[in-house]
VOGU-3710 file (C-alpha; in Angstrom, 3 decimals, decimal comma):
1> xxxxxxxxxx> 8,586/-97,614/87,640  8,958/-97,645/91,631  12,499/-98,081/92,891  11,682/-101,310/94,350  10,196/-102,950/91,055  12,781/-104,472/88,880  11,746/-106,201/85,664  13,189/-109,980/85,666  14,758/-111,126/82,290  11,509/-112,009/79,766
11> xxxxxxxxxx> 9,697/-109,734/82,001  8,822/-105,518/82,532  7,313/-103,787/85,028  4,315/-101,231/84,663  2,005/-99,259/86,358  -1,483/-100,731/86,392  -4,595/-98,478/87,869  -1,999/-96,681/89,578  -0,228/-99,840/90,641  3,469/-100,765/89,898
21> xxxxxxxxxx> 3,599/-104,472/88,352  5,492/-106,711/86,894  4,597/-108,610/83,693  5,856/-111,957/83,405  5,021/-114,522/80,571  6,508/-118,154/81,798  5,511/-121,273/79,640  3,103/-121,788/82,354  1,180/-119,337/82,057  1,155/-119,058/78,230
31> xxxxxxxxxx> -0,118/-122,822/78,319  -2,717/-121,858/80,544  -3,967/-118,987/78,028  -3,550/-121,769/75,366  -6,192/-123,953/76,785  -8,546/-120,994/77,528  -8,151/-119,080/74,000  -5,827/-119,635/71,139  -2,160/-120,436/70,110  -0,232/-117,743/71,450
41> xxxxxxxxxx> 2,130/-117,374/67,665  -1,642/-116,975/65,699  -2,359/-113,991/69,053  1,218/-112,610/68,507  -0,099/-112,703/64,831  -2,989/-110,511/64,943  -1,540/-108,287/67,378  0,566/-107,116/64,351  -2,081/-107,503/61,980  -1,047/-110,308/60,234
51> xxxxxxxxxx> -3,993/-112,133/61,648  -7,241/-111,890/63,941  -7,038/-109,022/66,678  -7,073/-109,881/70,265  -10,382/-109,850/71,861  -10,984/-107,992/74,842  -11,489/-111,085/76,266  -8,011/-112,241/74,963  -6,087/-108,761/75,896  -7,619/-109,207/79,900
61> xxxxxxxxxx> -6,601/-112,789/80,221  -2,897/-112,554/79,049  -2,314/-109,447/81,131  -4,007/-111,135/84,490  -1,721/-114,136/83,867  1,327/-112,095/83,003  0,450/-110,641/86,343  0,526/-114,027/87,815  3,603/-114,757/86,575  4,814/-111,734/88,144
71> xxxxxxxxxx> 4,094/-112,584/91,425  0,383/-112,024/91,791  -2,269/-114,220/92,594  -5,285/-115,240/90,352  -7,585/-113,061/92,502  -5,398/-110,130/92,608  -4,464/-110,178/89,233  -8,272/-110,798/88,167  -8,935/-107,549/90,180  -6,429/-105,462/89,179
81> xxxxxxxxxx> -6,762/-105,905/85,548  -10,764/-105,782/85,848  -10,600/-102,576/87,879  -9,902/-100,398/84,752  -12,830/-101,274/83,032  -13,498/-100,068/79,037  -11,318/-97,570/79,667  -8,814/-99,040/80,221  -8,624/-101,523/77,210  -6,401/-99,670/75,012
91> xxxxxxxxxx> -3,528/-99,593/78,088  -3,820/-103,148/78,364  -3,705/-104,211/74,890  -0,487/-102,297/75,031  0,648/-104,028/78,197  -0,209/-107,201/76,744  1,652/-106,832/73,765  4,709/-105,835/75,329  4,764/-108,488/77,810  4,234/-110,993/75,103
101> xxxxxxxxxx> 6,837/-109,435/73,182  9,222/-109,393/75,989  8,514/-113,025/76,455  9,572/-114,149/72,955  12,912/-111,418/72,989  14,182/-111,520/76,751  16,941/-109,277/75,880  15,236/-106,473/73,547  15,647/-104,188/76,491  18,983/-105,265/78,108
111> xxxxxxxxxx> 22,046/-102,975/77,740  24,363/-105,183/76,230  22,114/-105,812/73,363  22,576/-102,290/72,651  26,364/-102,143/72,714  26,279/-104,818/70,343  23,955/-103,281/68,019  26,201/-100,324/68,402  29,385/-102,224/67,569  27,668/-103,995/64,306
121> xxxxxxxxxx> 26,711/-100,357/63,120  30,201/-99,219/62,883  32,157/-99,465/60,042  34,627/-102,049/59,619  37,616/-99,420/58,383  38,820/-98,333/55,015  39,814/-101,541/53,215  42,175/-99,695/50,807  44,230/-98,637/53,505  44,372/-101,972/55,333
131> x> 42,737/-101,202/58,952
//
């Protein structure tokens, strides 16, 4: 991550083709993969395997318009996320599943998620001696 690239809550920021991004799935632009593909709870589905696996086709088109939603354009995100080519498919099913992911839990990442998480591992005190 560059120092100038901060991730935006729902959002992260990645390096694509060399590129720092950031990934950002709004309700816009998961409608807009809606129309094109599928429902995005049956894609979040198979990307666990609990359903069909994300096409190639699928994988491209989410991480172009979480690119839009990061600030990029159609054409820029078309050409950044084409530019890797077959090789790169395996990154961006990755990318795509993480910004998805980070769409549905905005705060899996943020620090105060973890202090909680700390606090509710800790144990409560010793109940016979009444703390």
């Amino acid at each position: 991550m560059t120092i100038t690239a901060e991730s935006p809550r729902g959002g992260v920021v990645e390096t694509i083709d060399g590129v720092s991004c950031v990934l950002l799935l709004r309700c816009k632009e998961i409608e807009r993969f809606e129309d094109k593909h599928r429902g995005v709870f049956e894609l979040w589905d198979g990307f666990f395997g609990r359903g069909q696996k994300p096409t190639s086709t699928e994988v491209k088109d989410l991480l172009a318009l979480a690119l839009v939603g990061g600030g990029k354009t159609d054409a820029e995100a078309d050409k950044l996320v084409e530019a890797g080519g077959a090789a790169s498919l395996l990154s961006h099913y990755a990318l795509a599943q993480a910004a998805l992911g980070v769409a549905f839990m905005p705060d899996v990442g943020d620090g105060k998620s973890a202090a909680v998480k700390k606090k509710a591992r800790q144990p409560a005190g010793d109940l016979t001696s009444g703390s």
